[in-house]
C-alpha positions in Angstrom: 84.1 75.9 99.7 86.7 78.6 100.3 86.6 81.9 98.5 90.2 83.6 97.5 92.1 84.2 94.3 91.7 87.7 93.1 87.9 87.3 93.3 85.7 90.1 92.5 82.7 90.9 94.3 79.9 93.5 95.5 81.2 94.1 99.4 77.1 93.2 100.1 78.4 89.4 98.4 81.2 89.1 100.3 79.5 90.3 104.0 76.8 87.7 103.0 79.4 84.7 102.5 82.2 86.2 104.7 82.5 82.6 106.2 83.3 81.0 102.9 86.2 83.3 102.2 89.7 82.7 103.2 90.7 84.1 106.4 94.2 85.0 104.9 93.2 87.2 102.2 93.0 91.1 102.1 90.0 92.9 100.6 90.3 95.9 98.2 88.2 98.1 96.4 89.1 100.5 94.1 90.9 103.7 95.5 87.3 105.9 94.2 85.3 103.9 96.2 83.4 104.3 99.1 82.4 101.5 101.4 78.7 100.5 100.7 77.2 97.6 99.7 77.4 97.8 96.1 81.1 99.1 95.8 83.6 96.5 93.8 86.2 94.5 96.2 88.6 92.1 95.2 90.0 89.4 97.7 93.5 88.8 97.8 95.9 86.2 99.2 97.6 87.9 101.7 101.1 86.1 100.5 100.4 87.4 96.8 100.3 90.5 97.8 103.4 92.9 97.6 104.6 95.6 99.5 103.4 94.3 103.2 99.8 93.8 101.9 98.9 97.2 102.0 99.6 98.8 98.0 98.5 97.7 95.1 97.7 100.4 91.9 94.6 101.7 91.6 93.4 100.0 95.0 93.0 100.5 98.4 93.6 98.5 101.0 89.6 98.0 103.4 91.2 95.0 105.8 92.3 91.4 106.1 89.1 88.8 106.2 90.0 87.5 109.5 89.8 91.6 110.6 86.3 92.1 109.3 85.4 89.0 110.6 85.8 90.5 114.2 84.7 94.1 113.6 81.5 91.7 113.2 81.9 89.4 115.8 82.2 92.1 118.2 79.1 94.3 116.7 77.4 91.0 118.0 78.7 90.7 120.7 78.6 94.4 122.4 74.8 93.8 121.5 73.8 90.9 123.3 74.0 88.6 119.8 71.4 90.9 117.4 71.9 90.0 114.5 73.5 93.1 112.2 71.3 94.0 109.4 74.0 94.8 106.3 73.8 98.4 107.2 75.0 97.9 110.4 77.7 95.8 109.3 78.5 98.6 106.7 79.1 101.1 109.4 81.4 98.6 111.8 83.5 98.4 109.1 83.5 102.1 108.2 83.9 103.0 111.7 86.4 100.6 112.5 88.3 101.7 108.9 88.3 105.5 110.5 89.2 104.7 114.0 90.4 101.7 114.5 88.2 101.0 117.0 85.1 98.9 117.0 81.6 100.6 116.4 80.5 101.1 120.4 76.7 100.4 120.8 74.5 103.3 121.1 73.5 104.0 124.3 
């Protein structure tokens, strides 16, 4: 089963069945929230969306799926394959929404 259409969500829904949704979709939330595991997000097609993908009123832009999907991979991989607890997945994605840069391990 694949996951798209303007579906709403909690972000903690969609990190727990981020392989079920649609690589080429964007994610939004609306433009008060933070990221945390109970804010609101919507999935997107990536080819319904106007303006390059990036605006749409009253929402902001988090990533593409196939984005988050690496800022996790990576999390995994820079530590030896732990599994990340849904905190740690919520700061990858707020680090990597910041910097632009993956979440480096702690040393």
């Amino acid at each position: 089963m694949i996951i798209s259409v303007n579906r709403n969500m909690k972000l903690i829904n969609l990190l727990e069945n981020i392989e079920k949704i649609d690589e080429n979709s964007s994610i939004y939330m609306k433009s008060t929230e933070k990221i945390r595991e109970d804010a609101d997000v919507i999935i997107i097609p990536i080819d319904l969306v106007p303006n390059s993908g990036k605006t749409l009123v009253g929402l902001q832009y988090l990533l593409e799926v196939y984005i988050l999907k690496e800022v996790l991979d990576v999390w995994k991989n820079w530590r030896n394959g732990k599994e990340p607890t849904i905190r740690d997945k919520l700061n990858a994605i707020e680090y990597f929404v910041e910097h632009d840069a993956y979440l480096p391990p702690e040393e």
